[in-house]
C-alpha positions as CSV (number, residue, x, y, z in Angstrom):
1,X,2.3,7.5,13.7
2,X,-0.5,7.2,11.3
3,X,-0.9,4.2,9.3
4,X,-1.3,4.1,5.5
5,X,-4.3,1.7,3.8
6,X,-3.6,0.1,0.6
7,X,-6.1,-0.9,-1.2
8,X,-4.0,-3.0,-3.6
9,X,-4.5,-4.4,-7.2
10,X,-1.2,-6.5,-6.9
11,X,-0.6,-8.0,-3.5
12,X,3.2,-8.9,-4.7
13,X,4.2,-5.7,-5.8
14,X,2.4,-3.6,-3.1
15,X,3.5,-5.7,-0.3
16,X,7.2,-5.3,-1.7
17,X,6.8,-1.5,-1.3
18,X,5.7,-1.6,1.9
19,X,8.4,-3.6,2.8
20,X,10.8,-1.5,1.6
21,X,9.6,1.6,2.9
22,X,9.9,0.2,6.4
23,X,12.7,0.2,8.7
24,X,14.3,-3.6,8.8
25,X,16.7,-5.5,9.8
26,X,15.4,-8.6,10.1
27,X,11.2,-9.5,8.8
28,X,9.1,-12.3,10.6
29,X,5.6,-12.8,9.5
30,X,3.3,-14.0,11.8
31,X,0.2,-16.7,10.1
32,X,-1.7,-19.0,11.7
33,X,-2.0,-22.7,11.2
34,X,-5.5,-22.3,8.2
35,X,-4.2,-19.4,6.9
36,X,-0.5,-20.5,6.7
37,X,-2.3,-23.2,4.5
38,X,-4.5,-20.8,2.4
39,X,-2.9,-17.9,2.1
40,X,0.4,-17.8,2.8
41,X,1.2,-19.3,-1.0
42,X,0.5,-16.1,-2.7
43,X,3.2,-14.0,-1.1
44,X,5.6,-16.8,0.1
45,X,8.0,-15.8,-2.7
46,X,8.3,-12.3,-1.8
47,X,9.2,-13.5,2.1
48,X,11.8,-16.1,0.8
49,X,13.4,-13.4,-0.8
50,X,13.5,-11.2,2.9
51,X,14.6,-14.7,4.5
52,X,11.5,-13.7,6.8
53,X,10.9,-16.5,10.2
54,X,7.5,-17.2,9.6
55,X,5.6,-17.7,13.4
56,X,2.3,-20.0,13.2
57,X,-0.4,-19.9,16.3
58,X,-3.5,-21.7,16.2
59,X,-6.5,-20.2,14.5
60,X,-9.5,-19.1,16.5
61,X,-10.4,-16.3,18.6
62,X,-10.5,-18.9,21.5
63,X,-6.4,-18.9,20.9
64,X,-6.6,-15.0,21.2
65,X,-4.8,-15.4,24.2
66,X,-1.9,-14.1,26.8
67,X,-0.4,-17.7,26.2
68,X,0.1,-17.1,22.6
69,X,1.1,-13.4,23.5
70,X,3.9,-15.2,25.5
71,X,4.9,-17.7,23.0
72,X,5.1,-15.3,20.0
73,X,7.0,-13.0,21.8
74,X,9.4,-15.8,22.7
75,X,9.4,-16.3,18.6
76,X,10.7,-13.0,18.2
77,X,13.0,-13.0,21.0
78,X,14.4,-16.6,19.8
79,X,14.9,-15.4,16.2
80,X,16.8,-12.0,17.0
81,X,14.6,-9.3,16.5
82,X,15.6,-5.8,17.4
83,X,13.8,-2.6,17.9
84,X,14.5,-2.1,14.2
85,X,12.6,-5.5,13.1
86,X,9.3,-5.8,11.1
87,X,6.4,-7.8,12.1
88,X,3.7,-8.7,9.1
89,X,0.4,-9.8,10.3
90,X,-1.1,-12.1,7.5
91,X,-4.2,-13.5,9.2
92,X,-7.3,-12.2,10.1
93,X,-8.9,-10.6,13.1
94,X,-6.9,-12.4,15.6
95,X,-3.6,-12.9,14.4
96,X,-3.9,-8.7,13.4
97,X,-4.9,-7.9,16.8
98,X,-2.6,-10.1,18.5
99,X,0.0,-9.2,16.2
100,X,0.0,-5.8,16.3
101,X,-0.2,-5.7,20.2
102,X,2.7,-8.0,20.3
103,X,4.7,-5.4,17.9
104,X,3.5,-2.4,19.6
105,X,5.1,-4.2,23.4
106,X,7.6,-6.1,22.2
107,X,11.4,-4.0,22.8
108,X,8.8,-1.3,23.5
109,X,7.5,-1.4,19.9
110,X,8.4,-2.3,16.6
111,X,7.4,-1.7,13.1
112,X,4.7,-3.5,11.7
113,X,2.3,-4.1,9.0
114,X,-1.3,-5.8,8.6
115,X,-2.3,-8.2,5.7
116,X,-5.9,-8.9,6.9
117,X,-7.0,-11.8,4.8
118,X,-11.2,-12.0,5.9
119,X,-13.4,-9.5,5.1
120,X,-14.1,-9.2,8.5
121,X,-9.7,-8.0,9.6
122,X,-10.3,-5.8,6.6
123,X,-13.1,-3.3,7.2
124,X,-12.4,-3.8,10.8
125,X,-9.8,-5.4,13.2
126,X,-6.6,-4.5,10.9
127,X,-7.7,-0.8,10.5
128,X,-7.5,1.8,13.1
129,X,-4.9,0.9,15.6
130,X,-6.4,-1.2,18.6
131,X,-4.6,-3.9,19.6
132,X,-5.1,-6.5,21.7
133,X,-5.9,-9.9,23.5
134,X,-8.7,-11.3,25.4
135,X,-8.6,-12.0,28.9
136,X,-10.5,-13.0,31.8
137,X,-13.6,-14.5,29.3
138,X,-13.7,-11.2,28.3
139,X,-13.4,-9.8,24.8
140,X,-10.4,-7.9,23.9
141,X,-9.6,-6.8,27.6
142,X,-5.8,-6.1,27.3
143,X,-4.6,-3.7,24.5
144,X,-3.1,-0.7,23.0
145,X,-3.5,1.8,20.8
146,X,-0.7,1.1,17.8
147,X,-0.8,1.5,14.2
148,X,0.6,-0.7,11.6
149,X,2.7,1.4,9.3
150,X,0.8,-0.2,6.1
151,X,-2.4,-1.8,5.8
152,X,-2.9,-3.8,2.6
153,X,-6.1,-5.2,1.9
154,X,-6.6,-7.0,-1.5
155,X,-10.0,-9.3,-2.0
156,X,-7.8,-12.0,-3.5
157,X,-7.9,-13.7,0.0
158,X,-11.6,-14.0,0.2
159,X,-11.4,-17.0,-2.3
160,X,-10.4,-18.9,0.4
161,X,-13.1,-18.1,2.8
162,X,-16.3,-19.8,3.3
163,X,-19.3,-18.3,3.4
164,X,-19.6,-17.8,7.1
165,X,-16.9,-15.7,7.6
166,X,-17.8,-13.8,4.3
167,X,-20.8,-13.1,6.2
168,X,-18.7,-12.2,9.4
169,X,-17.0,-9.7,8.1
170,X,-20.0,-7.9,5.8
171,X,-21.8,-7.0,9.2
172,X,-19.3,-4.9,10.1
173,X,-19.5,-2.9,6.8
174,X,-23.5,-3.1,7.7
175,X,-22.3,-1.0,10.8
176,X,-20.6,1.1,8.5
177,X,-23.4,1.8,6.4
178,X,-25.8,2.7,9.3
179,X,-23.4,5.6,10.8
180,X,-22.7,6.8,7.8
181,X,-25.4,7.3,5.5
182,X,-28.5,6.0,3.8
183,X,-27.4,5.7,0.4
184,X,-24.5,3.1,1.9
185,X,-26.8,1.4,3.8
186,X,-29.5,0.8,0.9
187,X,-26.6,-0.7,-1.2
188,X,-25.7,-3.4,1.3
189,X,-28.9,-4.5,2.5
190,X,-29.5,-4.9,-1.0
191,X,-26.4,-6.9,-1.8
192,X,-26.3,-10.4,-2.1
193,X,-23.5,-11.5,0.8
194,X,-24.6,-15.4,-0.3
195,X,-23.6,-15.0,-4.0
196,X,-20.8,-12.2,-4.2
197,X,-19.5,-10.8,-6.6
198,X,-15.9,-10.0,-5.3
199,X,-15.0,-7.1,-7.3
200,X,-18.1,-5.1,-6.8
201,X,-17.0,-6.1,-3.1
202,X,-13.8,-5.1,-3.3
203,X,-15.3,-1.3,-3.7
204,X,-17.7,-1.5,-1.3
205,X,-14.8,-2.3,1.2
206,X,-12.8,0.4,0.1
207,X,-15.6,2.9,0.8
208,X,-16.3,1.2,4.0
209,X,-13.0,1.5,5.2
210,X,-13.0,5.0,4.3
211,X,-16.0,5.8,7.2
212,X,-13.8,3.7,9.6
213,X,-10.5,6.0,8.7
214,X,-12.5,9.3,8.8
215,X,-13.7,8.9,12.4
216,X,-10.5,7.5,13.7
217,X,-8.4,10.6,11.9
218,X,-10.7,12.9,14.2
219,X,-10.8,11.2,17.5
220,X,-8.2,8.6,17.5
221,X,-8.1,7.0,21.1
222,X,-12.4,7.0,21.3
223,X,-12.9,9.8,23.7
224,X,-15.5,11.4,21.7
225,X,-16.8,10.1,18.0
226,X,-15.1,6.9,17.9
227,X,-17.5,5.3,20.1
228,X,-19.7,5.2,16.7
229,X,-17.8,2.6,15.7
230,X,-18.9,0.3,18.3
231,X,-22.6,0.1,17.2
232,X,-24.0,-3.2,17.5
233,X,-20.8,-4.2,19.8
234,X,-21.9,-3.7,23.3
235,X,-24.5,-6.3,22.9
236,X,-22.8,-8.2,20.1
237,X,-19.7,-8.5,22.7
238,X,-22.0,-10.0,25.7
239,X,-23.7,-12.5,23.0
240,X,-19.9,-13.6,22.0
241,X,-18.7,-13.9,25.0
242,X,-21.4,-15.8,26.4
243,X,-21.5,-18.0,23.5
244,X,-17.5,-18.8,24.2
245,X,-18.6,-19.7,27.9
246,X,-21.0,-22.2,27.0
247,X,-19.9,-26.1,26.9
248,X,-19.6,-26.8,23.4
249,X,-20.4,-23.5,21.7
250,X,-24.2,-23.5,22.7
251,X,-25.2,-20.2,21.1
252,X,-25.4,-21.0,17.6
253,X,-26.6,-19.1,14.5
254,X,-29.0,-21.2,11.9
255,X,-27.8,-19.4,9.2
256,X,-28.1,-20.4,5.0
257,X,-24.6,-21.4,3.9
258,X,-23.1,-22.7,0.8
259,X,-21.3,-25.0,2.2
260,X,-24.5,-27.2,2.0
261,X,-26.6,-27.5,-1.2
262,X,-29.6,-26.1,-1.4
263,X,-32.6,-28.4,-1.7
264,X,-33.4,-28.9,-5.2
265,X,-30.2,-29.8,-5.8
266,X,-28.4,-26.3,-6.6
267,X,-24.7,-25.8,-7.7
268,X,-22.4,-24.9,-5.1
269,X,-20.5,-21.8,-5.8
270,X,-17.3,-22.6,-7.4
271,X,-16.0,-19.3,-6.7
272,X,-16.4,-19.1,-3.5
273,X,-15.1,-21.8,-2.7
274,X,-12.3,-22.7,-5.1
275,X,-10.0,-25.0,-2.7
276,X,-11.0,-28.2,-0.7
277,X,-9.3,-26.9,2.3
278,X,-11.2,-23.5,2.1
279,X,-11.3,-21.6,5.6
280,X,-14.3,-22.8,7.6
281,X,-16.1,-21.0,10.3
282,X,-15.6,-23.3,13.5
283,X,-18.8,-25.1,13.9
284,X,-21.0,-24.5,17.1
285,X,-19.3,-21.1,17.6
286,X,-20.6,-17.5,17.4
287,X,-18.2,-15.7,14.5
288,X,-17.4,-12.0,15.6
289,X,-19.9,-10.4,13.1
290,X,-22.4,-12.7,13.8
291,X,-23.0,-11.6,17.1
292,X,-22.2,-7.7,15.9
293,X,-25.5,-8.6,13.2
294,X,-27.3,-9.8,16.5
295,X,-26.0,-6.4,18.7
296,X,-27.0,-4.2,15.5
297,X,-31.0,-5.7,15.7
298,X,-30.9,-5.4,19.8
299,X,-29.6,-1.7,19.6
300,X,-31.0,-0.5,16.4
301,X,-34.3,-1.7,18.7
302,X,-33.0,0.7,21.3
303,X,-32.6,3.4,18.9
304,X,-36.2,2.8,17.7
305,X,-37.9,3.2,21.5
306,X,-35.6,5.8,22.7
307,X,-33.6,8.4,19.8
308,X,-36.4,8.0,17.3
309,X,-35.0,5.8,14.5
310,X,-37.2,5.3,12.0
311,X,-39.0,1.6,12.7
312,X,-39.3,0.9,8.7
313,X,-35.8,0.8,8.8
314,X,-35.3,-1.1,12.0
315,X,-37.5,-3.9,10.3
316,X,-35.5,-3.7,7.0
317,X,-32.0,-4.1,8.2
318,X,-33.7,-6.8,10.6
319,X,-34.7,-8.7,7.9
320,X,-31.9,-9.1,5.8
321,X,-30.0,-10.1,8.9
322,X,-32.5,-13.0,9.4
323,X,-32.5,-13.9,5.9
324,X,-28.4,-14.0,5.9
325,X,-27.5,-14.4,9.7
326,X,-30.5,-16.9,10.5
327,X,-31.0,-16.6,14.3
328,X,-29.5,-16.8,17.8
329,X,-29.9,-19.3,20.5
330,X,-30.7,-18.0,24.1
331,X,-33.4,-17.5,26.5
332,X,-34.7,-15.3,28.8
333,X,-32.8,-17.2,31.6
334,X,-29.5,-16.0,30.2
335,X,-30.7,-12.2,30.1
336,X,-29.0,-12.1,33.9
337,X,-25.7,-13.4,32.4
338,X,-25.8,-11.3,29.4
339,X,-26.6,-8.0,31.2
340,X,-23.8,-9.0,33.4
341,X,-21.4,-9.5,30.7
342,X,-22.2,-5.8,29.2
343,X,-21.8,-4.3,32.4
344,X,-17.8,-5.0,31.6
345,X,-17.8,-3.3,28.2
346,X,-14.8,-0.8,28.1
347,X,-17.4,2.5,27.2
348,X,-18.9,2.0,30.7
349,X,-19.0,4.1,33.3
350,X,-18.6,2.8,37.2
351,X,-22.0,0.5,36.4
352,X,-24.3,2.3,33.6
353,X,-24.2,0.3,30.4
354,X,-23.5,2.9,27.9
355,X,-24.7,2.4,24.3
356,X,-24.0,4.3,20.6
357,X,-27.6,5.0,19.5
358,X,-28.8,6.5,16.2
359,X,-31.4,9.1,15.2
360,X,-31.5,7.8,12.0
361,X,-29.2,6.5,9.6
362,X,-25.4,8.8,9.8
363,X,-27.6,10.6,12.6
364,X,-24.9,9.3,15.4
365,X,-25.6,9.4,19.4
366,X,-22.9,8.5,21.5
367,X,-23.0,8.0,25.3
368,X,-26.2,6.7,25.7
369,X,-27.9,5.0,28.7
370,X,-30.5,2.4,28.7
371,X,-32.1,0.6,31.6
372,X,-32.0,-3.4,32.4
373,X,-36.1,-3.2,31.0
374,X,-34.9,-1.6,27.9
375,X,-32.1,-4.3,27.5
376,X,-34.5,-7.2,28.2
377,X,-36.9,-5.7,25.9
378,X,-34.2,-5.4,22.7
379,X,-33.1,-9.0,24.1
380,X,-36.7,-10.3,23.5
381,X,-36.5,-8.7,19.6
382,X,-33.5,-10.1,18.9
383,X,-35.1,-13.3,19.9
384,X,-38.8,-13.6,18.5
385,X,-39.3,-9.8,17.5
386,X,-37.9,-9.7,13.9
């Protein structure tokens, strides 16, 4: 079944549609605790009317768990759904991944849509059918393949969001950029991700979304071009994971954010930031896309020494990360943990580390090899190259 994207004007009336178009007999809506909070407000009226069971879990990927598999399930099955029900996933990455792998097992799969609410669930984790929980200290390691029927993303939930996870989210449509084409990637190195302006945003995800849709229309279940897509993730993974193994959150980006006033005593941005209770990134925690910026530098590095990409553009994209990401804490002592931790990445074969290099911008190598040296040498760029 191939899912429709949205990319709606009026949540309400869109939402409605999809609704509507979908196979029902009873609606539940799964949230989580923040965005239950946040975001939940501006379509609550539309669910009253459905008489949809709202299901909460806790926020964080930490909670991205076979526990909450087991207790939303147990929701569902408590609250009568059928094989004819409708899940809606309003939440970001981890309720839409959870979410949808709960639809797609539950009675052997139901119907379900995605409301990805970060920037980060909607260029990424609500489009293009994986599903899934993590398992093991392992990132996503139990999943399907399943599309929502709809996917509606609207940038009215990004008012909510801090700047963190606005960040997040943009270096996924950075990935986008770099396996598509230059004129893409010029645009968003040269937008400002601190101060955005949400509708020119708004467009840019559209069109990024578009590069994610195309290469998922032709090779669906990554056997062949889909791998693209996971630029930037086979170190980006190992970074996260380690970073969710260390006591307290230990790997930590130092990055500018508007939660704090800059020195000299500059406004905060209203806009962004509109409620008191505004989504925060967790503190002492490596956000998704933080560590997917960090993989990009490491394997765009790889790209550079071993498919030719041009350096000046290595250094460029490197930049803006720095000047938006900050940087990463590890050392060279963790490089045996880290090349450990890829050596479980789901495009492996038996032991070899495989990669998604690049020529050059849109100039896409899949199934690439690199050596431990190589590894340790993008490692040390990530760290004090850049």
């Amino acid at each position: 079944m191939q899912q429709r994207v949205i990319i709606s004007q009026d949540i309400e009336h869109d939402l409605a549609q999809a609704i509507a178009e979908t196979e029902h007999d009873r609606v539940f809506v799964l949230t989580d605790d923040i965005t239950q909070e946040c975001c939940l407000p501006k379509v609550a009226v539309l669910f009253t009317k459905h008489n949809a069971t709202t299901i909460t879990i806790r926020h964080d990927d930490t909670n991205k768990t076979l526990a909450t598999l087991a207790d939303v399930w147990t929701a569902l099955q408590r609250g009568g759904a059928t094989r004819h029900s409708l899940l809606v996933n309003l939440g970001g990455g981890m309720v839409t991944d959870l979410g949808g792998f709960a639809a797609a097992t539950f009675k052997r799969g139901i119907n379900f849509i995605n409301i990805p609410t970060t920037l980060l669930a909607m260029v990424d984790a609500a489009v293009g059918g994986k599903t899934g929980i993590n398992f093991g200290g392992l990132k996503n390691e139990v999943g399907a393949f399943a599309n929502a029927r709809y996917v509606i993303v609207n940038t009215c939930f990004l008012d909510t969001l801090d700047t963190a996870n606005l960040c997040s989210g943009y270096a996924e449509m950075l990935k986008h950029s770099l396996i598509s084409n230059a004129q893409m990637w010029a645009e968003h190195v040269n937008f400002d991700i601190l101060q955005p302006d949400l509708a020119e945003l708004q467009r840019m995800v559209a069109a990024s979304i578009a590069v994610k849709e195309h290469i998922v229309a032709d090779d669906p279940h990554e056997h062949g071009i889909r791998k693209a897509l996971n630029f930037g993730h086979t170190i980006g993974h190992a970074l996260e994971e380690f970073s969710m193994q260390q006591p307290g959150g230990a790997v930590v980006s130092t990055a500018p954010t508007k939660l704090e006033a800059p020195k000299g005593g500059a406004v905060v941005s209203a806009r962004l930031l509109p409620l008191a209770r505004a989504r925060t990134a967790p503190k002492n925690t490596l956000l998704h896309g933080y560590a997917v910026a960090f993989g990009l530098i490491g394997e765009l590095y790889i790209s550079a020494r071993k498919a030719g990409f041009p350096t000046a553009r290595l250094h460029q994209t490197a930049r803006f990360i720095r000047e938006n990401y900050g940087a990463v804490a590890f050392t060279c002592d963790d490089y045996p943990t880290l090349l450990n931790l890829m050596r479980h990445d789901k495009k492996n074969t038996a032991d070899t580390i495989n990669f998604t290099l690049l020529h050059d911008i849109g100039d896409i190598r899949i199934n690439q090899t690199a050596t431990d040296e190589e590894i340790r040498e993008a490692l040390d760029f990530i760290r004090e190259g850049y």
